[in-house]
C-alpha positions in Angstrom: 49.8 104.0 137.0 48.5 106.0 134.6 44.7 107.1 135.0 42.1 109.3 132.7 41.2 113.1 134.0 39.3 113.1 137.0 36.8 115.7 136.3 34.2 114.2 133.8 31.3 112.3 134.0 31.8 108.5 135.4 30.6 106.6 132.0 33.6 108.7 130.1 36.3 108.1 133.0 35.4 104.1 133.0 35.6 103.9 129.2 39.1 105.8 129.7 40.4 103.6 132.1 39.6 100.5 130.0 41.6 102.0 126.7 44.8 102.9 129.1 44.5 99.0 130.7 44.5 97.1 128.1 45.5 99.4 125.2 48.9 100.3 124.2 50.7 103.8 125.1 51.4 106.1 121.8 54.8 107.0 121.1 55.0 109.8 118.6 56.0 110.6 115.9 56.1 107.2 114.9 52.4 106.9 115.7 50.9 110.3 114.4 49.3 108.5 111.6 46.7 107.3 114.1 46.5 110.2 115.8 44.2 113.2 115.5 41.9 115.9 117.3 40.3 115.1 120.4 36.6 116.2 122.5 36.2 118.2 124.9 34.8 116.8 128.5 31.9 118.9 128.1 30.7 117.2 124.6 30.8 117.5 121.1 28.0 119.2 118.9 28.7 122.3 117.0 31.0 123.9 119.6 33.5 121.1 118.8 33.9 122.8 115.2 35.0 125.8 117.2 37.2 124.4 119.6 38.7 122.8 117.6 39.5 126.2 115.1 41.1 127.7 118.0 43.6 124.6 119.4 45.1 124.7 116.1 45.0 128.2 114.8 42.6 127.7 111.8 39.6 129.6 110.7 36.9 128.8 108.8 36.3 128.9 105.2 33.3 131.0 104.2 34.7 131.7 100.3 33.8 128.4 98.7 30.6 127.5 98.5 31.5 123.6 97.1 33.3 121.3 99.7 34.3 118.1 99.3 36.1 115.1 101.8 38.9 115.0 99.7 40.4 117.9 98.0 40.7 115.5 95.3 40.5 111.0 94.8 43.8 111.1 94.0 44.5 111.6 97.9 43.6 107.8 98.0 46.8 106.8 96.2 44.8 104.3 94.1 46.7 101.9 91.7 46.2 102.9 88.1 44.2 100.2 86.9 41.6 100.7 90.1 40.9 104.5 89.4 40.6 104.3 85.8 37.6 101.7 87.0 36.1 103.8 89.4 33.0 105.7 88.7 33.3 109.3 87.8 30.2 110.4 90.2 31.9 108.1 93.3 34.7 110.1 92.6 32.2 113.4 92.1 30.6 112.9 95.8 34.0 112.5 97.9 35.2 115.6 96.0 31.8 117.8 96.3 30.4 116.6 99.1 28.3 119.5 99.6 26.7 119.4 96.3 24.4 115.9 97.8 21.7 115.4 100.3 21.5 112.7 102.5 18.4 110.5 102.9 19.0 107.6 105.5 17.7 104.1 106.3 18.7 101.5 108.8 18.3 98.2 109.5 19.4 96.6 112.6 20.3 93.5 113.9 17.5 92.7 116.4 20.0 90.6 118.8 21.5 94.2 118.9 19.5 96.8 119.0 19.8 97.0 122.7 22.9 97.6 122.6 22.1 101.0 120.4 19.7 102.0 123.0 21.9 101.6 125.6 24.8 103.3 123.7 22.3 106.3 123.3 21.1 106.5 127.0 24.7 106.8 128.4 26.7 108.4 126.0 25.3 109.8 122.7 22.1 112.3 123.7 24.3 113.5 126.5 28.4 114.0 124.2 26.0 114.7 121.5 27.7 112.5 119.2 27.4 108.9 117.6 23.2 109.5 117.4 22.6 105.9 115.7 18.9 105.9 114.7 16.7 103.4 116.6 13.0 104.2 115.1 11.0 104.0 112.4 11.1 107.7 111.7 14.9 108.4 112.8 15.4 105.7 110.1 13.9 107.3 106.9 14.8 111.1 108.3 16.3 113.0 105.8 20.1 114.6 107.1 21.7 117.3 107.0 25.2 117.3 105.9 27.8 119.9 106.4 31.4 119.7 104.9 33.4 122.3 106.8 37.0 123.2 105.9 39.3 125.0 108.5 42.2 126.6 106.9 45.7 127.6 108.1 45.5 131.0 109.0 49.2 132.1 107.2 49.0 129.0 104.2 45.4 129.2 104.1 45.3 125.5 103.3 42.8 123.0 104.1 43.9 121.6 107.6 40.6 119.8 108.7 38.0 119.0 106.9 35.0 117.7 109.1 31.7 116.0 108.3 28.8 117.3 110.4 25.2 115.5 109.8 22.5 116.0 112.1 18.4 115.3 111.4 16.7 117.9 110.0 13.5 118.1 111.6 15.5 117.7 115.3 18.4 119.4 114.5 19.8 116.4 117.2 23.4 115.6 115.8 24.1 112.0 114.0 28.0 112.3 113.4 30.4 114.7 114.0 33.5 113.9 112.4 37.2 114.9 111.1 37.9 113.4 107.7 41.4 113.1 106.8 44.0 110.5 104.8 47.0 108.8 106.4 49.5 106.3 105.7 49.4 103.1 107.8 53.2 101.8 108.8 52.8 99.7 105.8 52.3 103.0 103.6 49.1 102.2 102.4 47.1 104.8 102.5 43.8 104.8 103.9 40.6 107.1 104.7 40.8 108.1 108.4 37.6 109.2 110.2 37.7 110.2 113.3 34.9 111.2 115.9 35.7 112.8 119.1 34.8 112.0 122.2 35.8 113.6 125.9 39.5 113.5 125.9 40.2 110.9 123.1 38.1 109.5 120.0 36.9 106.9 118.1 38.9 106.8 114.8 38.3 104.0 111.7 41.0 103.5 109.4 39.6 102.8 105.9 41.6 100.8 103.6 40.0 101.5 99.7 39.7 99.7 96.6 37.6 99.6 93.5 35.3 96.8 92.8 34.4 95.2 89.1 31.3 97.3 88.8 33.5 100.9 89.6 32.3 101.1 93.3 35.2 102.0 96.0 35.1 100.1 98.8 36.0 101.1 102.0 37.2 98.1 104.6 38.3 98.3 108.4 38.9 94.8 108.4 42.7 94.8 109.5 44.2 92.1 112.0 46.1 93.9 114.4 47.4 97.6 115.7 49.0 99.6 112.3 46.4 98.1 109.9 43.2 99.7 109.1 40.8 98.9 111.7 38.3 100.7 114.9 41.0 101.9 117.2 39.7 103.6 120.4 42.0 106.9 121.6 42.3 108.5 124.9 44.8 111.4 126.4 45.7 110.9 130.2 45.5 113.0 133.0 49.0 113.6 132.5 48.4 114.3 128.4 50.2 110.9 127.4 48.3 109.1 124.3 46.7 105.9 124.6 44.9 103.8 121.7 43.2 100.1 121.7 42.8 98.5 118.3 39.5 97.0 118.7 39.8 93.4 115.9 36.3 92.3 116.4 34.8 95.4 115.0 34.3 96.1 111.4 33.1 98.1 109.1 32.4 97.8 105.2 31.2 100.9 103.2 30.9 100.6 99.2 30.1 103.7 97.4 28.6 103.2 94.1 26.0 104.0 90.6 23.0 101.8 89.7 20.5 103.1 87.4 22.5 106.9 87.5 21.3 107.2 91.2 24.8 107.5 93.9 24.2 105.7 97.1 26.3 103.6 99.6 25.9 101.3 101.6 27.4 101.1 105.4 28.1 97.7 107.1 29.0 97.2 110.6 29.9 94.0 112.4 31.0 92.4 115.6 32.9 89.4 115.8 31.6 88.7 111.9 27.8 89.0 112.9 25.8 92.1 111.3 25.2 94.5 113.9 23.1 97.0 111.7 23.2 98.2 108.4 23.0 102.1 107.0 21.9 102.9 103.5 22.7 106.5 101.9 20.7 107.7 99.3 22.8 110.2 97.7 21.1 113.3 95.7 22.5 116.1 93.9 
């Protein structure tokens, strides 16, 4: 039977064992579209950015002082008729992600809060990673958002791209996170983000569209493994892949102009009931 490394803290081993039960074993390369990096057992935080440079032979890229999620929208493989709707300064922000700051409010569900806390206790002060704010103050803190590019050392082409935010007065980290494309087995392509975790991650699969008003909408709301979705991924002991598609968990993001001000607004839910809701304020 297969079982998650021994060596790690008990909370991480448990959460393992869970994905490898009742999860599905990875074949590649039939699968790779799912798959991406993976934490370390001793965390995530900055040093992740690191490790992650030297697993895969990149370095990073000091030259350009402008980075951006996407190297351009047209990654997103939109029809047509959806990007000639979509606004130009949607399309701006996923391309110069640098150029914004990042202002954030939350409002949760009260039935779930707990949850949040207890998410926090266990896992997310001590991985440093997945930060979700809980007060007042967390709530209306002003991020900091770095877009980092690591580069192929012989191509020199963007290989990762991750999305580091952290609050500014702590410095305590929010998200962590590898932003990528992929094509699902159905070939739609979609906007995968993935945030490690000790030996596996927690990657959402992003299927877009534009709305009547020029918005892109981002949706995770796929019924079963291969669509877009919240998949959980873990490596073994013995480095075989395993991944759970997790159905009852959503999330909707839409990305869009009123009044010439950018923001976006971040919906997650469980089994269809809010769990909490994040608003960006996007400025330039």
């Amino acid at each position: 039977m297969a079982n998650p490394v021994k060596k790690q803290n008990f909370q991480d081993w448990l959460t393992q064992k869970w994905v490898i039960l009742f999860g599905r074993k990875l074949v590649a390369p039939s699968e790779d579209w799912l798959l991406g990096p993976f934490g370390e057992v001793n965390g995530i935080g900055k040093q992740f950015i690191d490790q992650l440079a030297q697993k895969e032979n990149l370095y990073l890229d000091e030259s350009q002082a402008v980075k951006g999620l996407l190297q351009s929208i047209n990654q997103l493989n939109l029809p047509a008729s959806e990007l000639k709707k979509l606004d130009p300064l949607v399309s701006d922000f996923y391309e110069n992600t640098s150029r914004y700051k990042l202002q954030l409010s939350v409002n949760w569900n009260p039935f779930f809060k707990p949850f949040g806390i207890l998410l926090r206790l266990f896992f997310s002060r001590r991985i440093k990673q997945l930060n979700i704010p809980l007060r007042a103050k967390e709530s209306t803190a002003q991020l900091t958002s770095a877009v980092i590019h690591l580069k192929d050392r012989h191509t020199h082409q963007v290989k990762r791209t991750v999305w580091f935010r952290s609050y500014k007065e702590s410095g305590i980290v929010v998200y962590a996170g590898v932003y990528e494309t992929c094509n699902l087995p159905s070939e739609k392509t979609c906007i995968k983000a993935i945030f490690p975790l000790p030996n596996g991650s927690a990657t959402v699969i992003l299927k877009p569209s534009v709305g009547q008003k020029g918005e892109l909408i981002l949706d995770s709301s796929g019924r079963r493994f291969g669509d877009s979705g919240f998949y959980f991924l873990v490596r073994d002991a013995n480095g075989q892949f395993w991944g759970k598609f997790i159905r009852s968990f959503r999330e909707k993001l839409l990305v869009g102009v009123h009044d010439g001000q950018i923001s976006a607004i971040q919906t997650l839910s469980l089994w269809h009931i809010r769990v909490l809701t994040f608003v960006y304020r996007l400025k330039k």
